[in-house]
C-alpha positions in Angstrom: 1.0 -8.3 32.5 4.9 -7.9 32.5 5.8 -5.6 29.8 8.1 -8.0 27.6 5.4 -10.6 28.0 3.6 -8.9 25.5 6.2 -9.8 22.7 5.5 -13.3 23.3 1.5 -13.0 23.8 1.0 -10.7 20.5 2.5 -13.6 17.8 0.7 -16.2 19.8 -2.8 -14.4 19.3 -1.9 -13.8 15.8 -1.3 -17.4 15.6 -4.8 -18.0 17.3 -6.5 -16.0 15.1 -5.1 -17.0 11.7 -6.4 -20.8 12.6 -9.8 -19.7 12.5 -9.0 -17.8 9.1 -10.7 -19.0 6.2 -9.3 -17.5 3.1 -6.3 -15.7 1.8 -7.2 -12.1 2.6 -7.9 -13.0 5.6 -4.5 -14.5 6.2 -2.7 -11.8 5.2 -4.2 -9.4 7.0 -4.3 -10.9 10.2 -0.4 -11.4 10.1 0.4 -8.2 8.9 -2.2 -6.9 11.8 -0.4 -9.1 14.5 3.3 -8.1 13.2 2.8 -4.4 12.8 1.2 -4.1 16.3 4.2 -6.2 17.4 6.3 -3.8 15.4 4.8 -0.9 17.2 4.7 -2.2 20.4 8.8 -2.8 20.2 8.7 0.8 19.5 6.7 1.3 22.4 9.6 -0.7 24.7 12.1 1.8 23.7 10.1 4.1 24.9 9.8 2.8 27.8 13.1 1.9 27.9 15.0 5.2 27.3 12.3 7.1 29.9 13.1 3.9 32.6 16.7 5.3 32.2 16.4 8.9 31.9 14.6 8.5 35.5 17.6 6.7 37.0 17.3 3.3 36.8 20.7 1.8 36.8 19.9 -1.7 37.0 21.7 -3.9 34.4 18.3 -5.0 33.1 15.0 -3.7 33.3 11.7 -4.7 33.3 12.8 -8.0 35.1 10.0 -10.4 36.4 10.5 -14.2 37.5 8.3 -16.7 37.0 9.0 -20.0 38.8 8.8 -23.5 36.8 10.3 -25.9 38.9 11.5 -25.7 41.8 13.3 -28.7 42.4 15.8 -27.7 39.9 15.7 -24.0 40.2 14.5 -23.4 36.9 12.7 -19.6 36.7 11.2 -18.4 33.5 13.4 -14.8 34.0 12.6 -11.7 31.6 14.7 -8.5 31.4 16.4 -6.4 28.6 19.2 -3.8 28.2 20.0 -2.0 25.4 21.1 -4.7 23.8 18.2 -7.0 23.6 16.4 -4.1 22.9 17.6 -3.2 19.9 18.0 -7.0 19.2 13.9 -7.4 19.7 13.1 -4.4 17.8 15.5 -5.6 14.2 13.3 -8.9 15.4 10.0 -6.7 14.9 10.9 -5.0 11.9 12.2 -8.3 10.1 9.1 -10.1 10.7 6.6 -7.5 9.4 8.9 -6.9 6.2 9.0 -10.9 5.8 4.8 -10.8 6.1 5.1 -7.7 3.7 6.9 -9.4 1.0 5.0 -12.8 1.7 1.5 -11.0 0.3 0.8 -13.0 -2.5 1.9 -16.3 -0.9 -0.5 -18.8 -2.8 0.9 -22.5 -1.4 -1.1 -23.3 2.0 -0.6 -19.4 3.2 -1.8 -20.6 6.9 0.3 -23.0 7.3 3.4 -20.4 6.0 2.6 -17.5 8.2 1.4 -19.4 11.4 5.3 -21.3 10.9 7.0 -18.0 10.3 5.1 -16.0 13.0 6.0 -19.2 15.8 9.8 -18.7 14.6 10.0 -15.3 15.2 7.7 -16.1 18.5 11.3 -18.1 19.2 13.5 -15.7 18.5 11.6 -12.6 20.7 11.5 -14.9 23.8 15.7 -15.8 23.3 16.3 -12.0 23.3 14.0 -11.3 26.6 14.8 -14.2 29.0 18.1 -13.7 30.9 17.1 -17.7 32.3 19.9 -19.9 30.5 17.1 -23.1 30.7 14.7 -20.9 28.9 16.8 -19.1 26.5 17.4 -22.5 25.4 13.7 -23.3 24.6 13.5 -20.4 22.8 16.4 -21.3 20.5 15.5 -24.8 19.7 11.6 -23.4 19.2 13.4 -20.8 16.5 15.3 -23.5 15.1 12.3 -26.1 14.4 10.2 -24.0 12.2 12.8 -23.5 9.6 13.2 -27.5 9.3 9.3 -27.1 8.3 9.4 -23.6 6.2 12.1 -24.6 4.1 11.2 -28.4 3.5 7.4 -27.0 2.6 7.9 -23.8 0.8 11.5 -24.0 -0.2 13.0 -24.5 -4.0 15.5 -26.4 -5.2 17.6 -28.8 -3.1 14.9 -28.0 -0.6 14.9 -31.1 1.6 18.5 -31.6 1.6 19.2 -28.0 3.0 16.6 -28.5 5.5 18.0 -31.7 6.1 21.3 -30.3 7.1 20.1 -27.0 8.5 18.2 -28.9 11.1 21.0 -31.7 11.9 24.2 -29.2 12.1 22.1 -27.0 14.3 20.9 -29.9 16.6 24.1 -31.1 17.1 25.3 -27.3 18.0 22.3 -27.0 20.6 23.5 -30.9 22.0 26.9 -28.9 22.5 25.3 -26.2 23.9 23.0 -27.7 26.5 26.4 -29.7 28.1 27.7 -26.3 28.1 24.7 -24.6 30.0 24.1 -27.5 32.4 27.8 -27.1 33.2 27.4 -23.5 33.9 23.9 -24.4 36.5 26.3 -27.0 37.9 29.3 -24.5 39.0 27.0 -21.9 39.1 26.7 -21.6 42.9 28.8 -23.8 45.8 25.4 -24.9 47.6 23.3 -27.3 45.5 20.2 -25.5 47.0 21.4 -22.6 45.5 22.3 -23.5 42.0 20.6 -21.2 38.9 20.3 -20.7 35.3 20.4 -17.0 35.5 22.6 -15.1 33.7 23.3 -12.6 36.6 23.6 -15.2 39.1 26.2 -17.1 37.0 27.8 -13.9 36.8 28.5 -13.4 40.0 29.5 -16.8 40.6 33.2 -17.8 41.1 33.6 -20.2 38.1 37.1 -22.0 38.4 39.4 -21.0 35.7 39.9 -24.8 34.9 36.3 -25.3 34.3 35.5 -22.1 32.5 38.2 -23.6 30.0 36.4 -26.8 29.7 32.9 -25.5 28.8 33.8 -22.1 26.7 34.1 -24.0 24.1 31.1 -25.3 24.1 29.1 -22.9 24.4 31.1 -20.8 21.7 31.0 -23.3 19.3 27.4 -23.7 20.7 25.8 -20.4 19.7 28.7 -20.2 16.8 27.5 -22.5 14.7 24.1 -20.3 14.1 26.4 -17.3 13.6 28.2 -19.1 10.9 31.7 -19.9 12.9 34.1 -21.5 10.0 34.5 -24.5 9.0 30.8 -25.1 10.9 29.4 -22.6 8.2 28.0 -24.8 5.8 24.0 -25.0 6.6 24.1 -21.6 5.6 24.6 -20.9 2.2 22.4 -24.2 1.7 19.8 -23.4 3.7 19.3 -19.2 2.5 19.2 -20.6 -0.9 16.4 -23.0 -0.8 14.0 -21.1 1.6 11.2 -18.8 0.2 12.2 -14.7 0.8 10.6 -14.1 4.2 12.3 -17.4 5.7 15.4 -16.0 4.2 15.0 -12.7 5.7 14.3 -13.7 9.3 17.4 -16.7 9.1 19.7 -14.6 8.3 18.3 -11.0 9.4 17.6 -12.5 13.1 18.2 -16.2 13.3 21.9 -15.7 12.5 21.9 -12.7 15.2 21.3 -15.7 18.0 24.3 -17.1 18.0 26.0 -13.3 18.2 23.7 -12.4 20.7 24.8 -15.7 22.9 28.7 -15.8 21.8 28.3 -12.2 24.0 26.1 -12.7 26.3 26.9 -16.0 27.9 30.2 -17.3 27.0 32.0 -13.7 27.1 30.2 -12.3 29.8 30.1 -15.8 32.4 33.7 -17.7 31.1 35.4 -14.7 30.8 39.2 -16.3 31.9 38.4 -18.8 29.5 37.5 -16.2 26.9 41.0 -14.3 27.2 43.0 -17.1 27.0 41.4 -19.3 24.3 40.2 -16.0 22.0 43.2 -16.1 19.9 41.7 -19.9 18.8 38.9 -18.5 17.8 40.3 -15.1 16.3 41.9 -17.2 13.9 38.4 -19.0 12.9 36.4 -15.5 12.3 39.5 -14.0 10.8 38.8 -16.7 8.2 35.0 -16.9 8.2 35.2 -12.9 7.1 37.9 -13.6 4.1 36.7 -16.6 3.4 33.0 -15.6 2.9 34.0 -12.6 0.9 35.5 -15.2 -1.6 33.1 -17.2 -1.5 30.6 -14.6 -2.8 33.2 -13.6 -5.7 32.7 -17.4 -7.0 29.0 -17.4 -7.0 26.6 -17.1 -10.0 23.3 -17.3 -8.1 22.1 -14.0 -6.3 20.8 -16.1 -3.4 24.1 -17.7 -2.7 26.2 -14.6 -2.8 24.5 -12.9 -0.5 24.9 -16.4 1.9 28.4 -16.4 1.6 28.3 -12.5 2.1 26.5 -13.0 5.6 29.2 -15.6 6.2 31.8 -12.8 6.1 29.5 -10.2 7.9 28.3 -12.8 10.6 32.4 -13.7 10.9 33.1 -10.0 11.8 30.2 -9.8 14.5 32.1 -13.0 16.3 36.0 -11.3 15.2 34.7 -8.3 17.0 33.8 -9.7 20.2 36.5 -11.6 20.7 38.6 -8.0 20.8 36.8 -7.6 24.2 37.0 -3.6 24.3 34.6 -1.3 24.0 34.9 -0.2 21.2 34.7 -3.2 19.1 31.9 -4.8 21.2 29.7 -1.8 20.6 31.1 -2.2 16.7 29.4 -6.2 17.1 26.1 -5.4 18.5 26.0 -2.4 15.8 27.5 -5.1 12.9 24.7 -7.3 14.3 22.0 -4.9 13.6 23.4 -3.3 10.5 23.6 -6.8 8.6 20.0 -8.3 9.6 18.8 -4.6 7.9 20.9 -4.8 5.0 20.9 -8.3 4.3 17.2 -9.3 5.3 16.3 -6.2 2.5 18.9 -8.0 0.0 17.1 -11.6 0.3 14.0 -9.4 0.1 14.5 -7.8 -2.9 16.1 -11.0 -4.5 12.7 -12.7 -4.2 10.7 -9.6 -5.7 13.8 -9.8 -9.1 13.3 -13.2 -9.3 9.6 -13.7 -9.4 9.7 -11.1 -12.4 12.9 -12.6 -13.7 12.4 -16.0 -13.0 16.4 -16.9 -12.8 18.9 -16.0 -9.6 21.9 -16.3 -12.1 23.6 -13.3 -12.5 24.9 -14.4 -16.1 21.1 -13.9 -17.5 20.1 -10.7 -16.3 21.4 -7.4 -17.4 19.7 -3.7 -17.8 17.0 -4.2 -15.3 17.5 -0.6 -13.7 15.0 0.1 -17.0 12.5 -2.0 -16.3 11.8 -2.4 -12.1 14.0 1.4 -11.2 12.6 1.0 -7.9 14.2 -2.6 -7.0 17.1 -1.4 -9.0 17.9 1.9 -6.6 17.0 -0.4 -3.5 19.2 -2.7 -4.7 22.1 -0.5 -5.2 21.1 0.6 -1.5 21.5 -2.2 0.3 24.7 -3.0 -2.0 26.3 0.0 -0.4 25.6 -0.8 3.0 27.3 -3.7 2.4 30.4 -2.7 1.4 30.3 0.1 4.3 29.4 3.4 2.0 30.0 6.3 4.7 25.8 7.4 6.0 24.3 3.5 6.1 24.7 1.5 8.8 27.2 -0.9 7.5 30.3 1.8 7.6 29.3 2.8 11.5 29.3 -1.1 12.2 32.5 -1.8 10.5 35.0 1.3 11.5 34.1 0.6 15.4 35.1 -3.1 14.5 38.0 -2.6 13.0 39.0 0.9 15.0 38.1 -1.4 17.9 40.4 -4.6 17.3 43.6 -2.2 16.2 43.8 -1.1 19.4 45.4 -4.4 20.8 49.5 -3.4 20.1 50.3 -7.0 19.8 51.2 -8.8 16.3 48.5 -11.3 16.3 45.5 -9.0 16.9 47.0 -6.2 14.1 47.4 -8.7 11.2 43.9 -10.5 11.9 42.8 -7.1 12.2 44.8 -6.8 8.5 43.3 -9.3 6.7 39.8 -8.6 7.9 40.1 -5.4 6.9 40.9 -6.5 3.4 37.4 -7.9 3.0 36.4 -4.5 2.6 37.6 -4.1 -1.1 36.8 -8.1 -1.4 33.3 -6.9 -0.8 33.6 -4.5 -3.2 34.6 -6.5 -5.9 31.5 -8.7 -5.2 28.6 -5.5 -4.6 30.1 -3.7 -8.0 29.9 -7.2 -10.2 26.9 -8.1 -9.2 25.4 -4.1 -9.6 26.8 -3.8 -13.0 25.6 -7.1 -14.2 22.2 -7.0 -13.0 20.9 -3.3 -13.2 23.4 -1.8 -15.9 24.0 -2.3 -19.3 21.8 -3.4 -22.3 18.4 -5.6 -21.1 18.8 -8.8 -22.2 16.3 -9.6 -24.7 17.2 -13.2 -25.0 15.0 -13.8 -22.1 11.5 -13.2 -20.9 11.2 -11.0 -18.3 7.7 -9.4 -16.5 7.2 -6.2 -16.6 6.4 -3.6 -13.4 8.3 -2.1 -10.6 7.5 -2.7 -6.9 3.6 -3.8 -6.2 2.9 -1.4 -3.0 3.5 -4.0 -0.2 7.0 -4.3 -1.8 7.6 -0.9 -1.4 6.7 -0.3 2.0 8.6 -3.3 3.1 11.9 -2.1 1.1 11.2 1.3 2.6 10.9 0.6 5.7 14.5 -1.4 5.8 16.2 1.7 4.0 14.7 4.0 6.3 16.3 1.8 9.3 19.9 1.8 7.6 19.6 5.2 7.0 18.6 6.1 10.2 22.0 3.9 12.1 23.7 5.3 9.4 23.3 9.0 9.9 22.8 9.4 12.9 24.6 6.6 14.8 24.6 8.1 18.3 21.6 7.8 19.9 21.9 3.6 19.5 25.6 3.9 20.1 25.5 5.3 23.4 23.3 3.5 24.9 24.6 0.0 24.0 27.9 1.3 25.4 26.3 1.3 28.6 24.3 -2.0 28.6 28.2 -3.1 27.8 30.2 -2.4 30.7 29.1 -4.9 33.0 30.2 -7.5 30.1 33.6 -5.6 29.8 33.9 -5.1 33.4 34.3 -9.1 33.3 37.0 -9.0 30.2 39.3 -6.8 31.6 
């Protein structure tokens, strides 16, 4: 079998397997079984991967393997990776078995919950490993489904209403989408008999500048929307704050990472005329998604929705970076990209383990905790740092080649957008050091009942295993760094 196939068939034998479970240990297990060996196996790809590299393989992706569908319209199920997708699948991997970590003691219809999580991640693996524009948009909408269902079943709160809204603004960003992709099949080769949905075929194809104008757009706006592209942000904040902590984790952890992922990949790299001259548009859109969402988290009471509006700003600097369209702040988005679904998917996670102790989000009710759960409390503080971009986590790597990257352009315009984003560094600050000092320090509020313990074991390995990864960026950046630079230049190649 081709190599990436396996990402696919693993989740869907876990899947098989946990409908012929009959009780909660079983459950567990079998997902946790299914998700580490996916987990390993992603390891395994690098592997394979770096020694496909190291023995001179200079093909833009490898591992690639067609599989027709129809004919008629040239529609090929397509698999390959680069460095990219690689690292994309593998923050996939290690958000998923975290999510099943923390998701242990799930008691309401715990089939139902991990077959629906394990078929949205199934989504999001096959959108990072097809390079088949048709069948990246499967994959999307197949993500995008399942969280209509988690959070309307297993959500709090204004549950149905955030689903409600989730599920509508991102169908109407996928109708925008689809004109956008059947636009780029259309001028995608001069010879009907020849027209593709492949991204390298596109590529190479000799869109008019006219028509590259028309569609970017709509594409951008497209995968946008799931990155959280102001004003178009909304579904977000909504939709982190009513799901249950593993939904939360993989929708902003990997979901979110889509709609970077195909900002890059199709409307940079195949419109890329259009890109250069409708950027600044668009420049001005992130430039306020990052400030914006920094405010935004300044306002909040509830831990859930600070760290929505948080991703807000973080997602707005993965889009602000590609649209600088030089190396160094592309490699800074892909790095941002990662960085934030570490950081943020082991915020969500540890919010869920406070508040099932706590049983309140609001920040104005808590206090002192550091003396009762110390464990949550130092991972907490963790993941607060690589937030605001401490120097040795991931967070500071991603944001200095952002910003180093998009103060490079001499012009006015790109230097104070590259100001004010900058700015949400001490914005983001403000935000991390509140919230710290008013959950973990100070006296424990004795006005209100809270559990006793620290981290059950599950808890622990998950939050390990998610400081160990923005530990790992953070420290020792290099060995991730060079080799997206690599899977960039055929992408900047086009933007110059």
């Amino acid at each position: 079998m081709n190599n990436l196939l396996w990402l696919l068939a693993i989740p869907l034998v876990t899947i098989f397997v946990l409908i012929f479970c009959n009780d909660k240990r079983q459950y567990r297990l079998s997902a946790a079984f299914g998700m580490g060996l996916q987990l390993l196996y992603s390891f395994y790809l690098v592997f394979r991967y770096t020694t496909e590299r190291s023995s001179g393989n200079i093909e833009q992706m490898v591992f690639m393997h067609e599989y027709k569908w129809f004919d008629s319209l040239n529609i090929v199920f397509t698999t390959g990776i680069d460095a990219i997708s690689l690292a994309l699948v593998v923050l996939t991997a290690v958000v998923t078995f975290t999510g099943i970590l923390v998701s242990w003691n799930m008691e309401k219809l715990p089939k139902e919950f991990f077959i629906s999580l394990i078929t949205l991640a199934t989504g999001v693996f096959g959108f990072f490993i097809t390079i088949d524009l048709f069948t990246m948009f499967l994959f999307y909408e197949l993500a995008v489904i399942p969280m209509y269902i988690l959070i309307g079943i297993w959500g709090s709160g204004k549950k149905e209403y955030a689903a409600m809204k989730l599920t509508l603004m991102l169908m109407g960003a996928s109708a925008l989408l689809l004109v956008g992709i059947l636009g780029l099949y259309t001028y995608s080769s001069t010879d009907v008999n020849l027209l593709s949905f492949n991204i390298l075929d596109i590529a190479n194809a000799n869109i008019p500048v006219d028509i590259q104008k028309f569609f970017f757009p709509m594409v951008f706006i497209g995968f946008g929307v799931l990155g959280a592209l102001f004003p178009l942000h909304t579904w977000s904040p909504d939709g982190h704050s009513s799901a249950p902590t593993a939904v939360s984790m993989l929708h902003a952890g990997v979901l979110m990472k889509m709609g970077g992922y195909g900002c890059l990949r199709v409307a940079m790299y195949l419109l890329p005329e259009a890109a250069k001259e409708l950027a600044w548009i668009f420049i001005i859109l992130t430039t306020i998604s990052i400030v914006y969402g920094a405010f935004g988290a300044i306002a909040q009471k509830d831990l859930k929705y600070i760290n929505a509006y948080s991703s807000v700003s973080h997602c707005g600097l993965v889009l602000f970076a590609i649209l600088m369209m030089n190396q160094t702040a592309l490699n800074g988005s892909v790095l941002q990209m990662i960085s934030h679904g570490l950081m943020t998917a082991l915020f969500f996670a540890l919010i869920g383990m406070i508040y099932e102790r706590t049983h309140t989000r609001d920040i104005r009710l808590m206090g002192g905790l550091m003396k009762i759960m110390p464990f949550l409390g130092v991972c907490y503080m963790i993941a607060g740092f690589a937030s605001l971009g401490l120097p040795g986590l991931s967070g500071f790597v991603a944001e200095i080649n952002v910003f180093v990257g998009a103060f490079m352009h001499t012009d006015s315009f790109h230097r104070v957008a590259t100001v004010i984003a900058v700015s949400s560094i001490v914005i983001t600050a403000v935000y991390i050091l509140r919230v710290i000092g008013a959950l973990l320090l100070g006296p424990l509020d004795v006005e209100h009942e809270f559990e006793t313990g620290d981290a059950r074991w599950y808890e622990r390995w998950a939050n390990i295993i998610l400081i160990v990864s923005i530990a790992a960026i953070g420290i020792a950046p290099l060995w991730l760094s060079d080799a997206l630079i690599k899977s960039l230049q055929p992408i900047i190649q086009k933007l110059q």
